[in-house]
MARTIMAR-516747 format. One record per atom (N, C-alpha, C, O, CB): chain; residue number from 1; x, y, z; atom name. Coordinates in Angstrom, 3 decimals, decimal comma, always signed. Each point is the difference from the previous one (the first is absolute). Glycine has a CB too. Example, Ala and Ser with C-alpha at 12.3 -4.5 7.8 and 13.67 -1.06 7.14 Angstrom:
R   chaine   num         xx         yy         zz   atome
R        A     1    +13,190     -5,690     +7,800       N
R        A     1     -0,890     +1,190     +0,000      CA
R        A     1     +0,900     +1,200     +0,000       C
R        A     1     +1,036     -0,019     +0,665       O
R        A     1     -2,928     -1,154     +0,581      CB
R        A     2     +1,542     +2,223     -1,966       N
R        A     2     +0,820     +1,190     +0,060      CA
R        A     2     -0,770     +1,090     +0,730       C
R        A     2     +0,509     +1,108     +0,169       O
R        A     2     +0,675     -1,736     -2,314      CB
***
This chain:
R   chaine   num         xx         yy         zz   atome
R        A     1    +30,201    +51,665    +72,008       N
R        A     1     +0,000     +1,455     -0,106      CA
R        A     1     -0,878     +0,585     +1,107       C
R        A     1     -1,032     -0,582     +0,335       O
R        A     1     +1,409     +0,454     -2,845      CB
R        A     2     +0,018     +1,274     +3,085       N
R        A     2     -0,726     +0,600     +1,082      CA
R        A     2     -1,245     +0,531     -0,513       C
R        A     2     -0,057     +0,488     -1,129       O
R        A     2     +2,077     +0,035     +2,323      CB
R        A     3     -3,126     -0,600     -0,341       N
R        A     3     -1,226     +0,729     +0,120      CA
R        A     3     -0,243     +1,613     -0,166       C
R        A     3     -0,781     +0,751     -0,586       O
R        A     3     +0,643     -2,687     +1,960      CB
R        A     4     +1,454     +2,031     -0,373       N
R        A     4     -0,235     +1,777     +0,380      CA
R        A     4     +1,716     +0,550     -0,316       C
R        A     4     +1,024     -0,678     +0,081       O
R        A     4     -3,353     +0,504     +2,475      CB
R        A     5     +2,214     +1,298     -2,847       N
R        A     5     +1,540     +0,749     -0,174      CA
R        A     5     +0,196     +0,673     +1,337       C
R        A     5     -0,875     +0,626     +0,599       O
R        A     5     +0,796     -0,017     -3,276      CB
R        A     6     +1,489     -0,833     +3,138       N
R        A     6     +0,437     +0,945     +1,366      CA
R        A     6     +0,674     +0,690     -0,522       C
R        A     6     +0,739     -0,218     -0,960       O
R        A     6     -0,692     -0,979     +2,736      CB
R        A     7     -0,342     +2,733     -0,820       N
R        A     7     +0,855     +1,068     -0,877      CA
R        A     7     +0,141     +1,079     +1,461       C
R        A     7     -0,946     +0,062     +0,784       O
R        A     7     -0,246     -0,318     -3,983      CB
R        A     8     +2,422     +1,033     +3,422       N
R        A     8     +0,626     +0,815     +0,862      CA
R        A     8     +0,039     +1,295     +0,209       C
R        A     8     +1,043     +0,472     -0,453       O
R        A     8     -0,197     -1,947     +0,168      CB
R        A     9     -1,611     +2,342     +0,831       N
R        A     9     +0,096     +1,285     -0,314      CA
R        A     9     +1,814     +0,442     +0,416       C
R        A     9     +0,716     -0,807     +0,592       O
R        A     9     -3,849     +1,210     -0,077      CB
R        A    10     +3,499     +0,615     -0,836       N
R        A    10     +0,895     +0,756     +0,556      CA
R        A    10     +0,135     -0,194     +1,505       C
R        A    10     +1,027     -0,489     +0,471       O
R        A    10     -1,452     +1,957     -2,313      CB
R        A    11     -0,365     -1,175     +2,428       N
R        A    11     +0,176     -0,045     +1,844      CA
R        A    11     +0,101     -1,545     +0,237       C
R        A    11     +0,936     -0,440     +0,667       O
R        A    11     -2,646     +2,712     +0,172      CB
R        A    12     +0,853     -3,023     -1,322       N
R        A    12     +0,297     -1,497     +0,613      CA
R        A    12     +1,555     -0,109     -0,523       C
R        A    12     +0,705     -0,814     +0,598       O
R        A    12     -3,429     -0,515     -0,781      CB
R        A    13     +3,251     +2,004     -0,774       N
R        A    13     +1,466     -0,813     -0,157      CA
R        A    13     +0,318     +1,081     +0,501       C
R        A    13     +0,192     +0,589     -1,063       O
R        A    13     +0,290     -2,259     -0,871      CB
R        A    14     -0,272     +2,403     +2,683       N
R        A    14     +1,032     +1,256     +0,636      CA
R        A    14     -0,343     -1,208     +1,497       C
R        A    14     +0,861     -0,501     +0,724       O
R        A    14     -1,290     +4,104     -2,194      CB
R        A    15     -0,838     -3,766     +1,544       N
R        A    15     -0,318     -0,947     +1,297      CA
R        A    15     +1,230     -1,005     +0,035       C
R        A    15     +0,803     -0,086     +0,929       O
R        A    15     -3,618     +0,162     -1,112      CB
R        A    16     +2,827     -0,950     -1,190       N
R        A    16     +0,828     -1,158     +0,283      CA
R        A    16     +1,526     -0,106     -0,030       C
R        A    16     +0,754     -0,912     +0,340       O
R        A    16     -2,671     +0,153     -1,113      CB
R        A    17     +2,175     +2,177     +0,177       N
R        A    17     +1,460     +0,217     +0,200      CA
R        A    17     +0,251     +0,266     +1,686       C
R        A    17     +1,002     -0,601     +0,385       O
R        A    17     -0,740     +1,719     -3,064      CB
R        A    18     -0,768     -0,560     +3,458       N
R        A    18     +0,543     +0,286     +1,045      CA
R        A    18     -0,174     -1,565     +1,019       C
R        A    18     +0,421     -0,118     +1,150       O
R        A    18     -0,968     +3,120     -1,659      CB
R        A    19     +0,007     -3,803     -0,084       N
R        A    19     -0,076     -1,001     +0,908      CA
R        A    19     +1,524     -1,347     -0,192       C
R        A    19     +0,762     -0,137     -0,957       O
R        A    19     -3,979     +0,845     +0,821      CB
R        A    20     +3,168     -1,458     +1,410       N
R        A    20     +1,043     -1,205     -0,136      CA
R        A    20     -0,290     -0,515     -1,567       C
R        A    20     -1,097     +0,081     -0,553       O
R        A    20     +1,075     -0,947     +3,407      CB
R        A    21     +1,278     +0,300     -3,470       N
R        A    21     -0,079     -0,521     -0,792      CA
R        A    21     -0,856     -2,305     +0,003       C
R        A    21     -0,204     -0,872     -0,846       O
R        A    21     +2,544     +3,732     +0,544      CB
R        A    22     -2,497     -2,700     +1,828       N
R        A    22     -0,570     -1,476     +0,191      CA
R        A    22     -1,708     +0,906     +0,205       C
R        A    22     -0,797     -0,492     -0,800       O
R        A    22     +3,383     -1,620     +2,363      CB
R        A    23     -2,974     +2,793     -1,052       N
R        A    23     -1,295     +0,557     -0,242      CA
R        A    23     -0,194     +0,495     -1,311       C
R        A    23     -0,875     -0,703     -0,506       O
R        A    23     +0,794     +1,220     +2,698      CB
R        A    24     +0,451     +0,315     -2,966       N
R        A    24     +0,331     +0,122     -1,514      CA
R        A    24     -1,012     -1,165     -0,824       C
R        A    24     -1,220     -0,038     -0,159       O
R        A    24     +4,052     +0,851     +0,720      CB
R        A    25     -1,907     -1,576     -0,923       N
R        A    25     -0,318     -1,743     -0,160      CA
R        A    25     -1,115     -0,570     +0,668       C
R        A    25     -1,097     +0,035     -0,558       O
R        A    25     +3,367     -0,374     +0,465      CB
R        A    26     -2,173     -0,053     +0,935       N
R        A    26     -1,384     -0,715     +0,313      CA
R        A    26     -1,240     +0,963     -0,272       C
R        A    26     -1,047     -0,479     -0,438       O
R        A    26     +2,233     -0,966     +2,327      CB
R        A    27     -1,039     +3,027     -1,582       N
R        A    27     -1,763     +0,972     -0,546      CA
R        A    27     +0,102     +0,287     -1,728       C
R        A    27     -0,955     +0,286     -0,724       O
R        A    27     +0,682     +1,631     +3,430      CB
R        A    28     +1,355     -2,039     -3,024       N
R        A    28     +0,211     -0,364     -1,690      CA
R        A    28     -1,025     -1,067     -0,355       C
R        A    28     -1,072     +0,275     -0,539       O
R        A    28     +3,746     +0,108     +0,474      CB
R        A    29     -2,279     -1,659     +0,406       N
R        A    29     -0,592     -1,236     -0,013      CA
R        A    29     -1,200     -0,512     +0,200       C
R        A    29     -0,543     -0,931     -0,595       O
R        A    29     +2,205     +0,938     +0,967      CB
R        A    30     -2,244     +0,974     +0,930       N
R        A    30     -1,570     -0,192     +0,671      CA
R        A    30     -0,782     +0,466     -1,144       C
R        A    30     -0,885     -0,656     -0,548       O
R        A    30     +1,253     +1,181     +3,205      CB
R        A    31     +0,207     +1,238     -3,144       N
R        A    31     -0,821     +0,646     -0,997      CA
R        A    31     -0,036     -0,811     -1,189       C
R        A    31     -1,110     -0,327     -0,419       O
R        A    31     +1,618     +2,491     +1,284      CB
R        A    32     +0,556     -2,554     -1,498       N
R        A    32     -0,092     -0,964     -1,463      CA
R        A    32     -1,301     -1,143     +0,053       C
R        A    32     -0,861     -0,270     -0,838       O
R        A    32     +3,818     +0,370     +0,596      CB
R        A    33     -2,686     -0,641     +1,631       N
R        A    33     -0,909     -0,895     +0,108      CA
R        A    33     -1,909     +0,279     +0,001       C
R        A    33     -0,924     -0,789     -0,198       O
R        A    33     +3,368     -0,028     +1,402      CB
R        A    34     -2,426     +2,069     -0,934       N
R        A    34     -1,409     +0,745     -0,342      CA
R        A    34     -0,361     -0,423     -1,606       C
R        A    34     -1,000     -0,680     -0,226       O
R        A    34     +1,537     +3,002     +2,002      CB
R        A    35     -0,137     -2,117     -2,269       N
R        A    35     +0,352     -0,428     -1,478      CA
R        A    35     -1,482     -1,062     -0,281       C
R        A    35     -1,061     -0,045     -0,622       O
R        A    35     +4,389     +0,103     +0,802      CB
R        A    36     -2,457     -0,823     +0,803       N
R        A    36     -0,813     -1,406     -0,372      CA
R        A    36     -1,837     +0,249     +0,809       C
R        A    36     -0,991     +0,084     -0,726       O
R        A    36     +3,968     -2,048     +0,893      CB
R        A    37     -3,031     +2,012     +0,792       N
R        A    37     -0,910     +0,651     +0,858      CA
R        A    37     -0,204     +1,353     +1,036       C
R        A    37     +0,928     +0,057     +0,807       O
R        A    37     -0,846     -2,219     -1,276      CB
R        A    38     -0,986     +3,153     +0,615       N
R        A    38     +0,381     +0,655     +0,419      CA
R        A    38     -0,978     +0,625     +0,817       C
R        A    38     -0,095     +1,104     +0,537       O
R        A    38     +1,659     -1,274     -2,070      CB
R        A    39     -2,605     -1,355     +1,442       N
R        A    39     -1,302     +0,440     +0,847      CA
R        A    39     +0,250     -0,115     +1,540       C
R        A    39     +0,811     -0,779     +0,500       O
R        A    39     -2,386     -0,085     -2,414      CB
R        A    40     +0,761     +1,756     +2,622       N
R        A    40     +0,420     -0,180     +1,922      CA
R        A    40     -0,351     -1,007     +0,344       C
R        A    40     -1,016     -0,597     -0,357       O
R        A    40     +0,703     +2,524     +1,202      CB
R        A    41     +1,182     -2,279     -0,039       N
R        A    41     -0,383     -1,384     +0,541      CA
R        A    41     -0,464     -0,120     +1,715       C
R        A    41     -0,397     -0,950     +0,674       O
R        A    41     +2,239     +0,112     -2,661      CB
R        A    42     -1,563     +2,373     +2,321       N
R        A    42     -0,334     +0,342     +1,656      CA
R        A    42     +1,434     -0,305     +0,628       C
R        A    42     +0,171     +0,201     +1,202       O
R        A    42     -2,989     -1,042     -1,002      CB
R        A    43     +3,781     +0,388     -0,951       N
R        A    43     +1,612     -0,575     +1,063      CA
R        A    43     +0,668     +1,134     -0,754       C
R        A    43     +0,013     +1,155     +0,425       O
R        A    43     +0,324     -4,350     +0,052      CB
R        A    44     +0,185     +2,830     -1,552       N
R        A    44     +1,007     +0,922     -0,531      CA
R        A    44     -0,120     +1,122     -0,684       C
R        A    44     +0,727     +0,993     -0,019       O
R        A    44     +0,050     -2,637     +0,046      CB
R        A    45     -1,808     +1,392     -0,614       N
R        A    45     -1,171     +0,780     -0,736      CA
R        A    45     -1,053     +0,923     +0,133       C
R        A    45     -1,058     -0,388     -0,496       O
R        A    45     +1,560     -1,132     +0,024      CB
R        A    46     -0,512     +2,489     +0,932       N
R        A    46     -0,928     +0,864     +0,213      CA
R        A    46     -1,009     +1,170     -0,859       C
R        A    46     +0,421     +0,812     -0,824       O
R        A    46     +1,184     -1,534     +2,392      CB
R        A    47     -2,262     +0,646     -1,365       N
R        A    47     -0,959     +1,742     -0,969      CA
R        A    47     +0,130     +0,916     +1,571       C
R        A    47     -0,455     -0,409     +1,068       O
R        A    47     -2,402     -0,819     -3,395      CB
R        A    48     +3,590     +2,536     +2,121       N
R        A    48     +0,114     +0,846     +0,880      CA
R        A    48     -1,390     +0,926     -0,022       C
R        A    48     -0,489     +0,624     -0,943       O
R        A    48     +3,181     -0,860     +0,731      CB
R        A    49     -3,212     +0,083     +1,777       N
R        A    49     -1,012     +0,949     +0,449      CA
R        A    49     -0,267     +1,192     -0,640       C
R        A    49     +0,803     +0,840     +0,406       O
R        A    49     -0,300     -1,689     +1,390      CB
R        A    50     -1,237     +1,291     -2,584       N
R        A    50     +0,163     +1,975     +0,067      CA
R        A    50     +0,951     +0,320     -1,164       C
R        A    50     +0,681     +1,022     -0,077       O
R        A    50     -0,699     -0,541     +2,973      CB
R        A    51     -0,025     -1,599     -3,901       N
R        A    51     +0,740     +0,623     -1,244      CA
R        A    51     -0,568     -1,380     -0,816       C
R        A    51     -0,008     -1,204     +0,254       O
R        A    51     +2,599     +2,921     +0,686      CB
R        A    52     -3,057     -0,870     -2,057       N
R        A    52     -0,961     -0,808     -1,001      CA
R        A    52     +0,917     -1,143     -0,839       C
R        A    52     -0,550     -1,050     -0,331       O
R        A    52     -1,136     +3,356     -0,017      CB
R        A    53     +2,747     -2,125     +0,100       N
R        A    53     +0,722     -1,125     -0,939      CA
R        A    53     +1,287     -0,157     +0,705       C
R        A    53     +0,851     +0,003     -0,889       O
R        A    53     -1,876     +0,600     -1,509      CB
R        A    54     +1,648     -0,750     +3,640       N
R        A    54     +0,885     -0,450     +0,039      CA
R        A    54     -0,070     -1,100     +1,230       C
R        A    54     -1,008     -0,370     +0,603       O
R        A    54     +1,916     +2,446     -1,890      CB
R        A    55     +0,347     -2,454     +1,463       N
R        A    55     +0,413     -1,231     +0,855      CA
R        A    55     +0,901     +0,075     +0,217       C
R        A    55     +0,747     +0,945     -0,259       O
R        A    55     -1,708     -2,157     -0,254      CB
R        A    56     +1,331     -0,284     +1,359       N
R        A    56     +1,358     +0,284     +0,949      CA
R        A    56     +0,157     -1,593     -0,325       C
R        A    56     -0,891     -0,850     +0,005       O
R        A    56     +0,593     +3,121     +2,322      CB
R        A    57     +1,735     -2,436     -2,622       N
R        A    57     +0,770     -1,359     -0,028      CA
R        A    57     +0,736     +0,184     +1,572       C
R        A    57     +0,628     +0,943     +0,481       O
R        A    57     -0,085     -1,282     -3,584      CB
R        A    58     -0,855     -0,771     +3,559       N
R        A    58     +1,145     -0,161     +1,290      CA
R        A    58     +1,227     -0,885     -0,242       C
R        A    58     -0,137     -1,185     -0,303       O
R        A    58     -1,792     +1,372     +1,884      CB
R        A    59     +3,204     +0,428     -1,437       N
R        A    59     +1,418     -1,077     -0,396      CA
R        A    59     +0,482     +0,210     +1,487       C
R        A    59     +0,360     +1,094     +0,433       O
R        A    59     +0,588     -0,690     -3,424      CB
R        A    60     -0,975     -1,384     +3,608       N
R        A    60     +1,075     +0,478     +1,854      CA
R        A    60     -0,699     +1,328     +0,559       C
R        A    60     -1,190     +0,067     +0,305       O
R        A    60     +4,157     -0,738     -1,139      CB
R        A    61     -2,192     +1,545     +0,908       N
R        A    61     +0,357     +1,024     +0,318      CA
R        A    61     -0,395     +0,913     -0,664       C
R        A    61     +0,344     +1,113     +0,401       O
R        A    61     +1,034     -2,004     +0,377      CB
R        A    62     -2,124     +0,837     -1,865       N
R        A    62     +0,468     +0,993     -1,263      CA
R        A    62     -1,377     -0,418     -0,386       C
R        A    62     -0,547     -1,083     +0,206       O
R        A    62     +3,465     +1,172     -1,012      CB
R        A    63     -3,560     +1,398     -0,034       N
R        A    63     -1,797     -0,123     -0,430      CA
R        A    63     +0,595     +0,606     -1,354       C
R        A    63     +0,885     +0,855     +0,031       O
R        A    63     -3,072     -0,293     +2,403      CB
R        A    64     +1,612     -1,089     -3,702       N
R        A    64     +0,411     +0,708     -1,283      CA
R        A    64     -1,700     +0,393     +0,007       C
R        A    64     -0,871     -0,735     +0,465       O
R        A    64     +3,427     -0,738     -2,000      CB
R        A    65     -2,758     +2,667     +0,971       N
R        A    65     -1,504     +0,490     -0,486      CA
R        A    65     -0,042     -0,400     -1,126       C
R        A    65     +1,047     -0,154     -0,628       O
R        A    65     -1,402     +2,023     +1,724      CB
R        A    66     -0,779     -2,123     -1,610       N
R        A    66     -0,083     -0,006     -1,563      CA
R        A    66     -1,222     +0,530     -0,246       C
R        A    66     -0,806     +0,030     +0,930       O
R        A    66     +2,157     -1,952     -1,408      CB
R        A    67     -1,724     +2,448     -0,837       N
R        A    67     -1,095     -0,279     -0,816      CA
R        A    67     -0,442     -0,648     -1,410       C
R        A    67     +0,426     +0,154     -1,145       O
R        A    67     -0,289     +1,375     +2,512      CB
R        A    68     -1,116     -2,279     -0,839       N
R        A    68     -0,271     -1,307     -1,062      CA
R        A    68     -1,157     +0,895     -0,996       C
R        A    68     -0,806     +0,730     +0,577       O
R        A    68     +1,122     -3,411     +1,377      CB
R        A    69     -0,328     +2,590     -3,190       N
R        A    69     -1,202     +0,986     -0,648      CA
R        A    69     +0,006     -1,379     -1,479       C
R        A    69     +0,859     +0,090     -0,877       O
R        A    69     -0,180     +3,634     +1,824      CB
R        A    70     -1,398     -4,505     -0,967       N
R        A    70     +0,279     -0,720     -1,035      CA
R        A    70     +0,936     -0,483     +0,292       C
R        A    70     +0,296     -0,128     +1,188       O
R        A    70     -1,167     +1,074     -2,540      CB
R        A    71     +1,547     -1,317     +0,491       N
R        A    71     +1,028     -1,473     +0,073      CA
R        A    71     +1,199     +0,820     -0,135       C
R        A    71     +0,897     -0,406     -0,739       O
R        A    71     -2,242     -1,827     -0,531      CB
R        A    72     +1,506     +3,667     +2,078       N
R        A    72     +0,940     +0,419     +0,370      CA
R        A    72     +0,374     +0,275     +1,383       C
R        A    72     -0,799     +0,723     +0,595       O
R        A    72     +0,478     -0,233     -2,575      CB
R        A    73     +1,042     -0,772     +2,448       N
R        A    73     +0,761     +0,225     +1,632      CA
R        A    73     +1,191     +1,245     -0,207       C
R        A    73     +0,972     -0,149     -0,741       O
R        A    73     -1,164     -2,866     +1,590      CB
R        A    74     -0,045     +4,124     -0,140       N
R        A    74     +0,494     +0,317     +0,214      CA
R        A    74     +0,871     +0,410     +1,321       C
R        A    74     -0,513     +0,806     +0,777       O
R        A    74     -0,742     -0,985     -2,648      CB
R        A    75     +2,223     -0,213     +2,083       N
R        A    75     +0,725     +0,434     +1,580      CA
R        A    75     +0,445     +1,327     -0,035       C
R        A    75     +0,746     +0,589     -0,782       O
R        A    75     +0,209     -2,810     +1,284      CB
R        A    76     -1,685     +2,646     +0,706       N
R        A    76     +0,096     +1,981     +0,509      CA
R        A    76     +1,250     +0,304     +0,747       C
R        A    76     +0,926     +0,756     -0,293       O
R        A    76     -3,570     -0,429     +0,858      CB
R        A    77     +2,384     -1,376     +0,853       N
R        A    77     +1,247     +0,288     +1,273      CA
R        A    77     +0,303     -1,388     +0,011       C
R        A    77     -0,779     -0,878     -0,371       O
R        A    77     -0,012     +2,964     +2,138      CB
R        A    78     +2,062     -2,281     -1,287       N
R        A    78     +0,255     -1,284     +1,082      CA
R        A    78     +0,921     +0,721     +1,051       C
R        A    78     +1,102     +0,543     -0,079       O
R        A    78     -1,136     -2,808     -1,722      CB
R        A    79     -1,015     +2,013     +2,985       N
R        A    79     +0,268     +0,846     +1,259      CA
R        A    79     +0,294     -1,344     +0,889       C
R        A    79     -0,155     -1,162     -0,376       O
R        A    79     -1,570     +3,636     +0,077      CB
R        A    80     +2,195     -2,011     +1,595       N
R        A    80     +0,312     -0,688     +1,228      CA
R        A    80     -1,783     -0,442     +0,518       C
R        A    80     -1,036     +0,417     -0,518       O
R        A    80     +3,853     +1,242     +1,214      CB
R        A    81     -2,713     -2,335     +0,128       N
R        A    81     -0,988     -0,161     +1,215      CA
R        A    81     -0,765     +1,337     +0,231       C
R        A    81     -1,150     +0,354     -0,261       O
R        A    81     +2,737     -2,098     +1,437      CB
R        A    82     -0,250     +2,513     -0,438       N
R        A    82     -0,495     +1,062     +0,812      CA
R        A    82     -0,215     +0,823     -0,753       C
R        A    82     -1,142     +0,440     +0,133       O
R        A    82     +2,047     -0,785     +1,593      CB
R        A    83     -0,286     +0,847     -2,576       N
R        A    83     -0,472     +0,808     -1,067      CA
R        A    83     -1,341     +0,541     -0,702       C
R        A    83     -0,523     +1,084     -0,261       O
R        A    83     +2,314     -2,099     +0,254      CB
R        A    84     -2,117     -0,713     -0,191       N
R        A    84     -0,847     -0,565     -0,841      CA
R        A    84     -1,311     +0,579     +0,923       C
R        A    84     -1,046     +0,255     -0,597       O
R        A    84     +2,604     -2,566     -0,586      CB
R        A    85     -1,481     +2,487     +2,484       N
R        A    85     -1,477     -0,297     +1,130      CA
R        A    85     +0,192     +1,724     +0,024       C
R        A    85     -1,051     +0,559     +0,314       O
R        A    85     +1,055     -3,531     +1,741      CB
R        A    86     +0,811     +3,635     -2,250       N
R        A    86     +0,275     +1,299     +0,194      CA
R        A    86     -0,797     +0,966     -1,447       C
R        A    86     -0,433     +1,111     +0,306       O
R        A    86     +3,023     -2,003     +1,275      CB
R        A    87     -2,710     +0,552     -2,701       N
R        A    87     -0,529     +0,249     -0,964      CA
R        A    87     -0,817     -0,794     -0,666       C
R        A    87     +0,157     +0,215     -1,201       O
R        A    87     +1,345     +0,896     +1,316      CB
R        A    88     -2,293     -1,919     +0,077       N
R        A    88     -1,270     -0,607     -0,806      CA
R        A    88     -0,292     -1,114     +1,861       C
R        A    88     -0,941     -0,786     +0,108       O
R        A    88     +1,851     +0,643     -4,154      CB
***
Protein backbone atom coordinates (compact mmCIF):
# COMPACT_ATOMS: atom_id res chain seq x y z
CA UNK A 1 0.00 0.00 0.00
CA UNK A 2 1.26 3.50 -0.82
CA UNK A 3 2.72 5.95 1.69
CA UNK A 4 1.29 9.09 0.13
CA UNK A 5 -2.09 9.72 -1.99
CA UNK A 6 -1.66 11.44 -5.60
CA UNK A 7 -4.33 13.62 -6.45
CA UNK A 8 -4.98 16.20 -9.70
CA UNK A 9 -6.19 19.51 -9.62
CA UNK A 10 -8.45 20.56 -12.56
CA UNK A 11 -5.53 22.35 -14.56
CA UNK A 12 -3.04 19.45 -14.25
CA UNK A 13 -5.79 17.34 -16.07
CA UNK A 14 -6.90 20.14 -18.59
CA UNK A 15 -2.74 20.00 -18.69
CA UNK A 16 -2.88 16.28 -19.56
CA UNK A 17 -5.59 16.26 -21.95
CA UNK A 18 -3.91 18.50 -24.35
CA UNK A 19 -0.81 16.46 -24.38
CA UNK A 20 0.35 13.16 -26.81
CA UNK A 21 -1.29 10.30 -25.64
CA UNK A 22 2.60 8.48 -25.26
CA UNK A 23 3.47 11.68 -22.95
CA UNK A 24 -0.03 11.29 -21.24
CA UNK A 25 1.19 7.79 -19.94
CA UNK A 26 4.53 7.94 -19.06
CA UNK A 27 3.72 11.72 -16.64
CA UNK A 28 0.57 9.57 -15.47
CA UNK A 29 3.06 6.96 -14.33
CA UNK A 30 6.06 9.24 -13.00
CA UNK A 31 3.24 10.99 -10.72
CA UNK A 32 1.67 7.51 -9.37
CA UNK A 33 5.06 6.63 -8.66
CA UNK A 34 5.44 9.69 -6.09
CA UNK A 35 3.13 7.58 -4.21
CA UNK A 36 5.78 5.48 -3.13
CA UNK A 37 8.47 8.31 -2.54
CA UNK A 38 8.34 11.75 -3.07
CA UNK A 39 11.31 13.16 -1.37
CA UNK A 40 13.93 15.38 -3.80
CA UNK A 41 16.48 13.69 -4.82
CA UNK A 42 18.35 16.84 -6.73
CA UNK A 43 17.72 14.67 -10.42
CA UNK A 44 14.11 14.39 -10.81
CA UNK A 45 13.01 15.80 -7.82
CA UNK A 46 13.08 19.15 -6.85
CA UNK A 47 11.76 21.83 -3.91
CA UNK A 48 11.19 24.98 -6.18
CA UNK A 49 13.10 28.26 -5.14
CA UNK A 50 10.66 31.07 -3.81
CA UNK A 51 7.59 28.98 -3.05
CA UNK A 52 7.27 27.37 0.38
CA UNK A 53 5.65 23.85 -0.45
CA UNK A 54 6.03 23.02 -3.84
CA UNK A 55 8.23 21.06 -6.36
CA UNK A 56 8.92 19.98 -9.61
CA UNK A 57 8.95 16.25 -10.96
CA UNK A 58 11.04 16.10 -14.17
CA UNK A 59 9.47 13.39 -16.92
CA UNK A 60 11.59 14.18 -20.52
CA UNK A 61 10.32 17.14 -21.59
CA UNK A 62 7.59 17.74 -19.31
CA UNK A 63 7.84 19.22 -15.32
CA UNK A 64 4.53 18.18 -13.33
CA UNK A 65 4.39 20.72 -10.08
CA UNK A 66 3.16 19.32 -7.11
CA UNK A 67 2.45 19.98 -3.57
CA UNK A 68 3.39 17.51 -0.93
CA UNK A 69 1.63 18.71 2.62
CA UNK A 70 1.63 15.41 4.63
CA UNK A 71 1.22 12.31 2.94
CA UNK A 72 -0.62 14.18 0.36
CA UNK A 73 0.74 15.10 -3.23
CA UNK A 74 -0.91 17.14 -4.94
CA UNK A 75 -0.27 17.86 -8.88
CA UNK A 76 -1.00 21.76 -9.91
CA UNK A 77 0.49 21.96 -13.75
CA UNK A 78 2.19 19.52 -16.03
CA UNK A 79 3.83 21.98 -18.32
CA UNK A 80 6.47 21.63 -21.17
CA UNK A 81 10.23 22.51 -20.55
CA UNK A 82 9.74 25.88 -21.83
CA UNK A 83 6.80 26.64 -20.25
CA UNK A 84 7.78 25.35 -17.12
CA UNK A 85 11.19 28.03 -17.02
CA UNK A 86 8.61 30.71 -18.22
CA UNK A 87 6.43 30.55 -14.97
CA UNK A 88 8.15 29.18 -11.81
Amino acid sequence: MPDYKVSFTERSLDDLDDLPDEAFDRIRKACKRLENNPVPDGKHIKKLRGYQDLYRLRIGDYRAVFRWKGNIITVIRVLSKPDFQKKY
